[in-house]
N, C-alpha and C positions, 0 to 999 in steps of 0.2 A: 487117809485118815477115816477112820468110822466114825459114823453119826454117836453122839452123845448127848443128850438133854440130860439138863437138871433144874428141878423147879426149887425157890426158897421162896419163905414169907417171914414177914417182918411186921413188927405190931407194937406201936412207941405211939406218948401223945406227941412230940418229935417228931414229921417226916424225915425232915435229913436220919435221925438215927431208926425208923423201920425200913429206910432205904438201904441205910449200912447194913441191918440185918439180913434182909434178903438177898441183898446182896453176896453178902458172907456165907449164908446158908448153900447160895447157891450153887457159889465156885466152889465150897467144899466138896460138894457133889458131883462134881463135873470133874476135880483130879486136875489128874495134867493135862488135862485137853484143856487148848485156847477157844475161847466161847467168838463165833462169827457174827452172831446175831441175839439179841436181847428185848424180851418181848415183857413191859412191864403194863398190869395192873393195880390201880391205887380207886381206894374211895373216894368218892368228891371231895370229903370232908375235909381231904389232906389239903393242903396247898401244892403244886404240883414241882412248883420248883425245889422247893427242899426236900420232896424226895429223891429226884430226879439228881440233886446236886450228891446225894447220900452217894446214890449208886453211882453214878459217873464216876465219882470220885474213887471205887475201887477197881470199878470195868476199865477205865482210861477212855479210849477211841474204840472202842467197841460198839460196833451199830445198835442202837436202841430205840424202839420208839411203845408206843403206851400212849393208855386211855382209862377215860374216869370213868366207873362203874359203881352203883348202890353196893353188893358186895364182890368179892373176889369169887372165883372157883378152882379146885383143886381135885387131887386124889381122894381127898378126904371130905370133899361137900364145899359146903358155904364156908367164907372167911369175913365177919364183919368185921369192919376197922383196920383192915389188913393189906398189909401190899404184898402183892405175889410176882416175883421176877422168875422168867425163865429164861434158860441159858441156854444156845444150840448151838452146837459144834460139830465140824463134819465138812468136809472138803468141800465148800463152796464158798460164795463171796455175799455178803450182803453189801449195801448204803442206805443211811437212813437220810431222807429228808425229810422238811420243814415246808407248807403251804399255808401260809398265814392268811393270804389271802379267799380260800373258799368260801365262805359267808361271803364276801362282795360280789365274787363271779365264780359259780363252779364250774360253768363251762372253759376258762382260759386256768384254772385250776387243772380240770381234762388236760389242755394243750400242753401245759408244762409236763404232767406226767407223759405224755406221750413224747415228748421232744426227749426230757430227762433216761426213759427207760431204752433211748434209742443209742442214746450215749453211752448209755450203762450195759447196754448189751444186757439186758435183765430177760434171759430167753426160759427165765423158771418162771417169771410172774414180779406180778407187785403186790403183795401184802398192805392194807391201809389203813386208819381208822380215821373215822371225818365227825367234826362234833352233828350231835343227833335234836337240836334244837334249831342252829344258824346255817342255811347254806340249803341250796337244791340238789337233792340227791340222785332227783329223776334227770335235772339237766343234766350233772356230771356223767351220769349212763348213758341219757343220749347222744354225748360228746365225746362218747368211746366207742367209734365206728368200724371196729379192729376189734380180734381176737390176737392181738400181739402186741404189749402183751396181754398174758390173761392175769386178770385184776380179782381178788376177792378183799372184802373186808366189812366192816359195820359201821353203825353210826354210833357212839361216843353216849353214855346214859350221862348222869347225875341228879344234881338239885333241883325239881321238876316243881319246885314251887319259885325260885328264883328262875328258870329257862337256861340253869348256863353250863354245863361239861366242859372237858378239856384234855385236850389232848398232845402228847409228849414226841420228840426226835430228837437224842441226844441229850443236851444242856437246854433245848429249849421245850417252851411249855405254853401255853395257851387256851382261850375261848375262840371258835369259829374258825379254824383251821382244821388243816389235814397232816396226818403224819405219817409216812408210806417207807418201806423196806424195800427194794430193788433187788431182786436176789438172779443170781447167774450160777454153773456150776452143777455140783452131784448132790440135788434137792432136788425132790418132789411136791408136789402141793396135788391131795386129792379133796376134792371139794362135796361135801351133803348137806343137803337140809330140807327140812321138814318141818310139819306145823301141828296141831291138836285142836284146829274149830272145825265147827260145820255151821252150816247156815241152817236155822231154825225160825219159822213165823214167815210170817207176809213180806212182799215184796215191800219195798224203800223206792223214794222216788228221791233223788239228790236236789232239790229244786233252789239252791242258793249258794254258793260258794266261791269266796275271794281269796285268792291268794293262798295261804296256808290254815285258813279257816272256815270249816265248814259250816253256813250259818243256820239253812234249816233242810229238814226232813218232811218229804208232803205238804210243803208249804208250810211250818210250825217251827220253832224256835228245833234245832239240836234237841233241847234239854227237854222240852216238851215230850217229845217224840218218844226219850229214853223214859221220863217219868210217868208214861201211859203204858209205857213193856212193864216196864219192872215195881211199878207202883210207890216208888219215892217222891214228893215231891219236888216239882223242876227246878225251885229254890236251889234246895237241897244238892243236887248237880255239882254248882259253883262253889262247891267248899268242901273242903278234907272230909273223908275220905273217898266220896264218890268222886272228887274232881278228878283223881287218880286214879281211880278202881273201871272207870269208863272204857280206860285200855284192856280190860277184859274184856268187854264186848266190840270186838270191832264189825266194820262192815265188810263184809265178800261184795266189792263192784264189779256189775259185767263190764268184760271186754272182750268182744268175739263170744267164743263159747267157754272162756272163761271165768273164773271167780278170783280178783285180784284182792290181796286182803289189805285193809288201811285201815289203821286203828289210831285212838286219840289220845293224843300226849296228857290233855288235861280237858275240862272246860273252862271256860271262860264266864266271867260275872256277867256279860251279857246272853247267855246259855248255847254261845256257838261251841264247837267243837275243834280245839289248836291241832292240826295234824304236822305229818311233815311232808303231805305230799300234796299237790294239789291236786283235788277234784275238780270232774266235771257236771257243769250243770246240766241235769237232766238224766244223768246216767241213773242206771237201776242198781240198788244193793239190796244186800242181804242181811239180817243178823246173824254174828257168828256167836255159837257159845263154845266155851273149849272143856276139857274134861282129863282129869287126872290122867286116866287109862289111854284115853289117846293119846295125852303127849307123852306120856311114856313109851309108848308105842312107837311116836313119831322119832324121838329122843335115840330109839334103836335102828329106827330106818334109817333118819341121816348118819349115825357114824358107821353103818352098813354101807349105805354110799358112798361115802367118803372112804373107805376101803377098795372098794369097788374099783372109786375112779384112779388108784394106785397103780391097777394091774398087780402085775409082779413082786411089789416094791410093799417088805412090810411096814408098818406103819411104828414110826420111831418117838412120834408124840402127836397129842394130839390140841389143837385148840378150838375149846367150845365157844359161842357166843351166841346165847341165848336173848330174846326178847326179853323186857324188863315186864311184859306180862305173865312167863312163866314164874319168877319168882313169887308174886303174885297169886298164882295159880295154886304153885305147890308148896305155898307156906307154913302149911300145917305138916308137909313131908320133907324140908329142907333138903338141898342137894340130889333127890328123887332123880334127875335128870341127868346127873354125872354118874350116877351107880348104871342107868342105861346103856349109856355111852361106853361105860366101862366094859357092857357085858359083851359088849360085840369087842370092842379091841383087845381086851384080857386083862391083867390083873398087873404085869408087866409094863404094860403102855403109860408112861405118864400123860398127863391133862393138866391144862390151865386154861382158865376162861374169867368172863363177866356178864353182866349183863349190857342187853344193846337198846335204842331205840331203832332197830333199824339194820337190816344184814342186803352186803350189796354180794352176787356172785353170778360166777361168766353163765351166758345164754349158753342151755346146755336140754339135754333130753328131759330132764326134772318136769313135768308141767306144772306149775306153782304159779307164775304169772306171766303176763304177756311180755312181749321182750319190746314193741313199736320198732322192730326191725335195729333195734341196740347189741351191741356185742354182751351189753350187761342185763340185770335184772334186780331191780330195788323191790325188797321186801319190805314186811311188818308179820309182826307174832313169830315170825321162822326160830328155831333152833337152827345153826348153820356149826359142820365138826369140819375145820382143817386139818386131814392129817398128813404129817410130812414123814419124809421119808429120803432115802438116799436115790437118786435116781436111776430106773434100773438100766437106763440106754449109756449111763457112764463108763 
Protein backbone atom coordinates (compact mmCIF):
# COMPACT_ATOMS: atom_id res chain seq x y z
CA UNK A 1 0.00 0.00 0.00
CA UNK A 2 1.29 3.53 -0.74
CA UNK A 3 1.56 6.32 1.62
CA UNK A 4 -1.68 8.55 1.40
CA UNK A 5 -2.31 11.62 3.62
CA UNK A 6 -5.35 13.77 3.80
CA UNK A 7 -5.83 16.83 5.94
CA UNK A 8 -9.62 18.05 6.72
CA UNK A 9 -10.85 20.95 8.95
CA UNK A 10 -13.87 21.65 10.52
CA UNK A 11 -15.25 24.70 12.21
CA UNK A 12 -18.88 24.54 14.27
CA UNK A 13 -19.58 26.38 17.71
CA UNK A 14 -20.31 22.45 18.33
CA UNK A 15 -16.94 20.41 18.90
CA UNK A 16 -18.61 17.20 18.37
CA UNK A 17 -19.89 18.53 14.82
CA UNK A 18 -16.31 20.42 13.69
CA UNK A 19 -15.01 17.03 14.56
CA UNK A 20 -17.59 15.37 12.20
CA UNK A 21 -16.43 17.75 9.82
CA UNK A 22 -13.02 17.21 9.69
CA UNK A 23 -13.38 14.20 9.89
CA UNK A 24 -15.45 13.89 6.84
CA UNK A 25 -13.37 16.17 4.89
CA UNK A 26 -10.72 14.05 5.54
CA UNK A 27 -11.63 10.51 4.64
CA UNK A 28 -13.16 12.05 1.63
CA UNK A 29 -9.70 12.84 0.73
CA UNK A 30 -8.04 9.90 1.55
CA UNK A 31 -10.57 7.50 -0.85
CA UNK A 32 -10.37 4.03 -0.40
CA UNK A 33 -7.38 3.98 1.61
CA UNK A 34 -7.85 2.71 5.27
CA UNK A 35 -6.35 5.68 7.47
CA UNK A 36 -3.50 3.87 10.07
CA UNK A 37 -2.82 6.81 12.01
CA UNK A 38 -4.88 10.21 12.90
CA UNK A 39 -3.13 13.06 14.01
CA UNK A 40 -5.85 15.85 15.36
CA UNK A 41 -5.44 19.60 16.05
CA UNK A 42 -8.21 21.61 17.98
CA UNK A 43 -8.17 25.11 19.71
CA UNK A 44 -8.26 25.29 23.57
CA UNK A 45 -11.42 26.88 23.17
CA UNK A 46 -12.97 23.54 22.18
CA UNK A 47 -13.72 21.15 24.82
CA UNK A 48 -11.62 18.26 23.81
CA UNK A 49 -14.01 15.54 24.24
CA UNK A 50 -16.73 16.48 21.99
CA UNK A 51 -14.41 16.78 19.35
CA UNK A 52 -12.59 13.91 19.95
CA UNK A 53 -16.04 12.02 20.36
CA UNK A 54 -17.06 13.76 16.66
CA UNK A 55 -14.27 12.13 14.96
CA UNK A 56 -14.04 8.73 16.72
CA UNK A 57 -17.22 8.35 15.99
CA UNK A 58 -16.54 8.30 12.19
CA UNK A 59 -12.62 6.88 12.35
CA UNK A 60 -13.86 3.80 14.77
CA UNK A 61 -10.50 2.23 16.22
CA UNK A 62 -8.25 4.15 14.24
CA UNK A 63 -5.16 5.38 16.25
CA UNK A 64 -5.57 8.91 17.12
CA UNK A 65 -3.99 11.18 19.26
CA UNK A 66 -4.11 15.43 19.27
CA UNK A 67 -3.39 18.54 21.14
CA UNK A 68 -4.60 22.00 22.05
CA UNK A 69 -3.14 24.71 20.03
CA UNK A 70 -4.06 28.80 19.97
CA UNK A 71 -4.60 28.19 16.25
CA UNK A 72 -4.38 25.22 13.65
CA UNK A 73 -2.04 25.27 10.69
CA UNK A 74 -2.50 23.98 7.20
CA UNK A 75 -1.72 24.40 3.43
CA UNK A 76 -3.43 27.40 3.41
CA UNK A 77 -1.86 29.27 6.74
CA UNK A 78 -3.54 30.01 10.06
CA UNK A 79 -7.06 28.29 11.00
CA UNK A 80 -8.62 30.19 13.96
CA UNK A 81 -11.53 28.31 15.72
CA UNK A 82 -10.71 25.36 13.66
CA UNK A 83 -9.92 21.72 13.95
CA UNK A 84 -7.61 20.14 11.50
CA UNK A 85 -7.52 16.29 11.36
CA UNK A 86 -5.11 14.43 9.33
CA UNK A 87 -5.37 11.03 8.08
CA UNK A 88 -2.22 8.79 7.20
CA UNK A 89 -2.33 5.72 5.34
CA UNK A 90 0.38 3.55 4.06
CA UNK A 91 1.66 0.15 5.12
CA UNK A 92 2.55 0.51 8.68
CA UNK A 93 1.04 0.04 12.16
CA UNK A 94 0.52 2.75 14.49
CA UNK A 95 -1.05 2.65 18.76
CA UNK A 96 -2.11 5.30 20.40
CA UNK A 97 -1.83 5.75 23.95
CA UNK A 98 -2.99 7.55 27.04
CA UNK A 99 -0.26 9.02 29.92
CA UNK A 100 -2.45 10.57 32.37
CA UNK A 101 -0.14 10.59 34.68
CA UNK A 102 2.93 13.05 33.29
CA UNK A 103 2.45 16.15 35.42
CA UNK A 104 2.76 13.83 38.66
CA UNK A 105 6.15 12.01 37.37
CA UNK A 106 7.60 12.41 33.95
CA UNK A 107 10.26 10.50 34.67
CA UNK A 108 8.06 6.89 35.29
CA UNK A 109 5.81 8.56 32.32
CA UNK A 110 9.70 7.94 30.46
CA UNK A 111 9.55 4.32 31.84
CA UNK A 112 6.18 3.32 30.55
CA UNK A 113 6.95 4.66 27.23
CA UNK A 114 10.10 2.77 27.05
CA UNK A 115 8.54 -0.52 28.47
CA UNK A 116 5.29 0.19 26.09
CA UNK A 117 7.41 0.75 22.81
CA UNK A 118 9.31 -2.37 23.66
CA UNK A 119 6.18 -4.40 23.36
CA UNK A 120 5.07 -2.53 20.58
CA UNK A 121 8.19 -3.19 18.62
CA UNK A 122 7.74 0.65 17.54
CA UNK A 123 11.30 0.42 15.62
CA UNK A 124 9.97 3.93 13.44
CA UNK A 125 9.76 5.86 16.67
CA UNK A 126 7.23 7.37 18.98
CA UNK A 127 5.37 10.39 17.96
CA UNK A 128 4.07 12.55 21.37
CA UNK A 129 2.51 15.52 22.61
CA UNK A 130 2.81 16.30 26.53
CA UNK A 131 0.77 19.32 27.99
CA UNK A 132 3.24 22.51 27.91
CA UNK A 133 2.25 24.11 31.23
CA UNK A 134 2.18 20.68 33.89
CA UNK A 135 4.88 18.12 33.89
CA UNK A 136 9.00 18.15 33.38
CA UNK A 137 9.87 18.03 30.23
CA UNK A 138 13.66 18.17 30.88
CA UNK A 139 13.03 15.04 33.40
CA UNK A 140 11.11 13.07 30.84
CA UNK A 141 14.48 13.67 28.31
CA UNK A 142 16.69 12.75 30.84
CA UNK A 143 14.87 9.56 31.42
CA UNK A 144 15.31 8.57 27.83
CA UNK A 145 18.69 7.11 27.97
CA UNK A 146 18.32 5.29 24.53
CA UNK A 147 18.01 6.18 21.03
CA UNK A 148 15.45 3.16 20.71
CA UNK A 149 13.19 4.31 20.30
CA UNK A 150 13.61 7.66 18.71
CA UNK A 151 11.06 9.96 20.33
CA UNK A 152 9.99 13.40 18.74
CA UNK A 153 7.14 15.63 19.81
CA UNK A 154 6.04 19.11 21.57
CA UNK A 155 4.68 20.35 24.42
CA UNK A 156 0.66 20.95 24.18
CA UNK A 157 -0.17 25.31 23.87
CA UNK A 158 -3.44 26.86 25.11
CA UNK A 159 -5.16 29.23 27.64
CA UNK A 160 -1.98 30.85 29.02
CA UNK A 161 -3.98 33.01 31.31
CA UNK A 162 -5.90 29.98 32.89
CA UNK A 163 -2.06 27.53 32.70
CA UNK A 164 -4.13 24.61 31.21
CA UNK A 165 -3.79 22.63 27.43
CA UNK A 166 -4.85 19.34 26.64
CA UNK A 167 -4.07 16.80 25.13
CA UNK A 168 -6.03 13.70 23.20
CA UNK A 169 -5.50 9.48 22.40
CA UNK A 170 -8.43 8.14 20.99
CA UNK A 171 -11.75 8.75 23.16
CA UNK A 172 -9.68 10.14 25.81
CA UNK A 173 -8.86 13.66 26.50
CA UNK A 174 -7.07 15.65 29.16
CA UNK A 175 -5.01 18.37 31.37
CA UNK A 176 -1.32 17.24 32.27
CA UNK A 177 -0.85 14.07 30.28
CA UNK A 178 0.78 12.75 27.38
CA UNK A 179 -0.43 11.21 24.20
CA UNK A 180 2.02 9.26 22.16
CA UNK A 181 1.64 7.06 18.64
CA UNK A 182 3.97 3.87 18.50
CA UNK A 183 4.54 3.47 14.94
CA UNK A 184 6.41 0.12 13.53
CA UNK A 185 6.51 -0.66 9.65
CA UNK A 186 7.04 1.36 6.04
CA UNK A 187 7.23 4.87 7.89
CA UNK A 188 9.74 7.20 8.09
CA UNK A 189 10.05 10.20 10.51
CA UNK A 190 12.69 12.92 9.40
CA UNK A 191 13.15 15.35 11.96
CA UNK A 192 14.34 19.59 11.75
CA UNK A 193 14.24 22.55 13.48
CA UNK A 194 15.38 25.70 13.96
CA UNK A 195 14.98 28.99 15.56
CA UNK A 196 14.95 33.12 14.61
CA UNK A 197 16.77 34.79 18.04
CA UNK A 198 20.07 36.13 18.52
CA UNK A 199 21.35 37.18 21.63
CA UNK A 200 21.56 41.18 21.71
CA UNK A 201 22.82 43.53 24.92
CA UNK A 202 24.72 42.55 28.13
CA UNK A 203 25.20 39.63 29.76
CA UNK A 204 22.36 38.31 32.51
CA UNK A 205 23.28 36.80 35.64
CA UNK A 206 20.36 34.24 36.58
CA UNK A 207 20.64 34.98 40.45
CA UNK A 208 17.29 33.35 41.80
CA UNK A 209 15.27 30.63 40.56
CA UNK A 210 12.81 28.00 42.04
CA UNK A 211 11.41 25.43 40.48
CA UNK A 212 9.58 26.47 37.26
CA UNK A 213 9.99 30.14 38.18
CA UNK A 214 12.55 32.33 37.43
CA UNK A 215 12.43 35.03 40.20
CA UNK A 216 15.24 37.52 39.52
CA UNK A 217 17.97 38.86 36.97
CA UNK A 218 21.17 40.52 38.52
CA UNK A 219 19.79 40.33 41.68
CA UNK A 220 16.36 42.46 40.65
CA UNK A 221 12.82 41.22 40.31
CA UNK A 222 12.41 39.36 36.47
CA UNK A 223 10.20 42.10 35.66
CA UNK A 224 12.56 44.80 36.75
CA UNK A 225 15.25 43.63 34.76
CA UNK A 226 12.87 43.47 31.40
CA UNK A 227 11.28 47.08 32.36
CA UNK A 228 14.91 48.71 32.30
CA UNK A 229 15.54 46.91 28.49
CA UNK A 230 12.59 47.65 27.03
CA UNK A 231 11.29 50.70 29.06
CA UNK A 232 7.76 49.61 30.30
CA UNK A 233 7.04 49.89 33.43
CA UNK A 234 7.63 46.54 35.76
CA UNK A 235 4.07 46.85 36.76
CA UNK A 236 3.18 46.70 33.61
CA UNK A 237 4.84 43.10 33.05
CA UNK A 238 2.05 41.42 35.21
CA UNK A 239 -0.79 42.06 32.90
CA UNK A 240 -2.04 41.44 29.28
CA UNK A 241 -0.45 41.98 27.04
CA UNK A 242 3.21 42.05 28.03
CA UNK A 243 2.49 39.07 30.46
CA UNK A 244 2.47 37.19 27.30
CA UNK A 245 4.39 39.07 24.82
CA UNK A 246 7.63 38.35 27.44
CA UNK A 247 7.90 34.91 25.25
CA UNK A 248 9.20 37.07 22.74
CA UNK A 249 12.15 37.73 24.48
CA UNK A 250 13.59 34.92 25.83
CA UNK A 251 17.02 34.05 27.33
CA UNK A 252 20.07 32.24 25.48
CA UNK A 253 21.65 30.22 28.92
CA UNK A 254 25.11 29.22 28.80
CA UNK A 255 25.88 25.76 28.88
CA UNK A 256 29.33 24.67 27.84
CA UNK A 257 29.83 26.73 24.75
CA UNK A 258 26.44 26.84 24.11
CA UNK A 259 23.37 29.16 24.05
CA UNK A 260 20.27 27.12 25.40
CA UNK A 261 17.21 29.06 24.59
CA UNK A 262 14.28 29.35 27.70
CA UNK A 263 11.64 31.63 27.12
CA UNK A 264 8.61 32.69 29.56
CA UNK A 265 5.25 31.26 29.53
CA UNK A 266 3.93 34.52 31.14
CA UNK A 267 4.85 36.80 34.22
CA UNK A 268 3.81 36.47 37.23
CA UNK A 269 2.00 39.48 39.65
CA UNK A 270 4.88 39.10 41.70
CA UNK A 271 7.22 39.99 38.57
CA UNK A 272 8.96 36.52 38.46
CA UNK A 273 9.03 34.88 35.30
CA UNK A 274 6.74 31.09 34.87
CA UNK A 275 8.98 28.92 32.54
CA UNK A 276 8.80 25.53 31.79
CA UNK A 277 12.05 24.62 32.45
CA UNK A 278 14.10 24.91 35.42
CA UNK A 279 16.96 27.11 35.67
CA UNK A 280 19.90 27.47 37.30
CA UNK A 281 21.15 29.58 39.82
CA UNK A 282 24.03 31.60 38.80
CA UNK A 283 24.03 30.63 35.24
CA UNK A 284 24.80 33.38 32.51
CA UNK A 285 22.00 34.43 29.78
CA UNK A 286 21.63 36.34 27.18
CA UNK A 287 18.87 38.38 25.56
CA UNK A 288 17.48 36.99 22.61
CA UNK A 289 15.50 39.04 19.96
CA UNK A 290 13.97 37.29 16.98
CA UNK A 291 13.17 38.87 13.61
CA UNK A 292 10.74 38.10 10.80
CA UNK A 293 13.64 37.31 8.23
CA UNK A 294 15.24 34.95 10.40
CA UNK A 295 12.60 32.97 11.19
CA UNK A 296 11.74 32.64 7.93
CA UNK A 297 14.94 31.65 7.08
CA UNK A 298 14.97 29.38 10.09
CA UNK A 299 11.36 28.15 8.92
CA UNK A 300 13.23 26.90 5.44
CA UNK A 301 16.24 25.30 7.15
CA UNK A 302 14.22 23.07 9.33
CA UNK A 303 11.92 21.65 6.72
CA UNK A 304 15.47 21.42 4.69
CA UNK A 305 16.44 19.20 7.54
CA UNK A 306 13.87 17.34 7.92
CA UNK A 307 14.25 16.44 4.26
CA UNK A 308 17.71 15.78 4.74
CA UNK A 309 17.16 13.47 7.46
CA UNK A 310 14.81 11.26 4.99
CA UNK A 311 17.64 10.18 2.78
CA UNK A 312 16.01 8.62 0.05
CA UNK A 313 12.57 8.69 1.24
CA UNK A 314 10.43 11.61 -0.40
CA UNK A 315 8.57 13.36 1.96
CA UNK A 316 4.75 12.35 1.96
CA UNK A 317 3.49 14.99 4.52
CA UNK A 318 4.69 16.99 6.60
CA UNK A 319 4.11 18.26 10.34
CA UNK A 320 4.82 21.69 11.59
CA UNK A 321 5.06 22.70 15.25
CA UNK A 322 6.08 25.89 15.76
CA UNK A 323 6.60 27.86 19.15
CA UNK A 324 3.60 29.96 20.36
CA UNK A 325 6.32 32.87 19.97
CA UNK A 326 6.32 32.75 16.30
CA UNK A 327 2.82 33.26 15.90
CA UNK A 328 3.44 36.09 17.89
CA UNK A 329 6.16 37.18 15.87
CA UNK A 330 4.53 36.99 12.50
CA UNK A 331 1.23 38.33 13.33
CA UNK A 332 1.17 40.93 11.08
CA UNK A 333 2.15 38.21 8.27
CA UNK A 334 -0.12 35.11 9.33
CA UNK A 335 0.91 31.73 8.19
CA UNK A 336 4.56 33.42 6.84
CA UNK A 337 6.12 30.23 8.23
CA UNK A 338 4.00 27.50 6.49
CA UNK A 339 4.57 29.21 3.04
CA UNK A 340 8.44 28.51 4.01
CA UNK A 341 8.17 25.24 4.81
CA UNK A 342 6.17 24.81 1.76
CA UNK A 343 8.87 26.13 -0.30
CA UNK A 344 11.46 23.58 0.32
CA UNK A 345 8.82 20.55 0.23
CA UNK A 346 6.77 21.76 -2.86
CA UNK A 347 3.37 22.67 -3.54
CA UNK A 348 2.45 18.89 -3.62
CA UNK A 349 3.54 18.06 0.08
CA UNK A 350 0.49 18.42 2.46
CA UNK A 351 1.20 20.10 6.03
CA UNK A 352 -0.64 20.35 9.31
CA UNK A 353 0.66 21.74 12.44
CA UNK A 354 -0.03 24.21 15.80
CA UNK A 355 1.54 26.00 17.89
CA UNK A 356 3.72 24.68 20.89
CA UNK A 357 5.04 25.68 24.22
CA UNK A 358 7.71 23.67 23.76
CA UNK A 359 9.35 21.01 20.93
CA UNK A 360 11.26 17.88 22.30
CA UNK A 361 13.64 15.96 19.38
CA UNK A 362 16.20 13.02 19.36
CA UNK A 363 20.00 14.32 20.28
CA UNK A 364 21.19 14.61 16.76
CA UNK A 365 24.01 16.68 14.81
CA UNK A 366 21.62 20.09 15.04
CA UNK A 367 23.59 22.12 17.65
CA UNK A 368 20.54 24.09 19.28
CA UNK A 369 21.05 22.82 22.66
CA UNK A 370 22.91 20.90 25.03
CA UNK A 371 21.66 17.18 25.25
CA UNK A 372 23.26 16.50 29.47
CA UNK A 373 24.32 13.41 27.85
CA UNK A 374 20.18 12.58 27.03
CA UNK A 375 19.12 10.70 23.95
CA UNK A 376 16.65 13.84 23.88
CA UNK A 377 16.71 17.48 23.51
CA UNK A 378 13.98 19.92 25.08
CA UNK A 379 13.53 23.18 23.23
CA UNK A 380 11.81 26.76 23.46
CA UNK A 381 11.25 29.25 20.43
CA UNK A 382 12.18 26.21 17.85
CA UNK A 383 10.03 25.69 14.75
CA UNK A 384 10.39 21.72 14.57
CA UNK A 385 9.01 19.92 10.48
CA UNK A 386 8.30 16.14 10.84
CA UNK A 387 8.28 14.82 7.76
CA UNK A 388 7.12 11.36 6.93
CA UNK A 389 7.48 9.23 4.47
CA UNK A 390 7.41 5.51 3.38
CA UNK A 391 10.53 3.99 4.59
CA UNK A 392 13.01 3.38 2.11
CA UNK A 393 14.77 0.17 3.82
CA UNK A 394 11.15 -1.40 3.24
Amino acid sequence: MSFAVAVGTGQDIDGREAGLQAAHQALDGLGVATPRLAILIVPHEYQPRDVASGVVGLLGDTPMIGFSSPVALTDAGQHANTVVLSLLAGDFEAQAHWFSGYAQSSRETARQILQLSAENKAERGVLFFADGFNGDAEQLCDSIQTDKPRLVGALSSGDLQTGTTFQMAGNQAGTGSLAAAFLRGNVHLGVGFAHGWDPVGSQLRISRSRGFWLRTLNGRPASETYAELFGHPARDWAFPPLSYLARLYPLGVAQGEELVVRAPIRVEADGSFRMNAPLRDGADAYLLVGSRAACLRAAAQAAQNAVLALGSTKPSFALILADTAWQLLLQSNPGAEVAAVKGILGPTVPVAGGYTLGQIVPAGDQRDSATSGSSLRFLNQHLLVIAFGEAADS
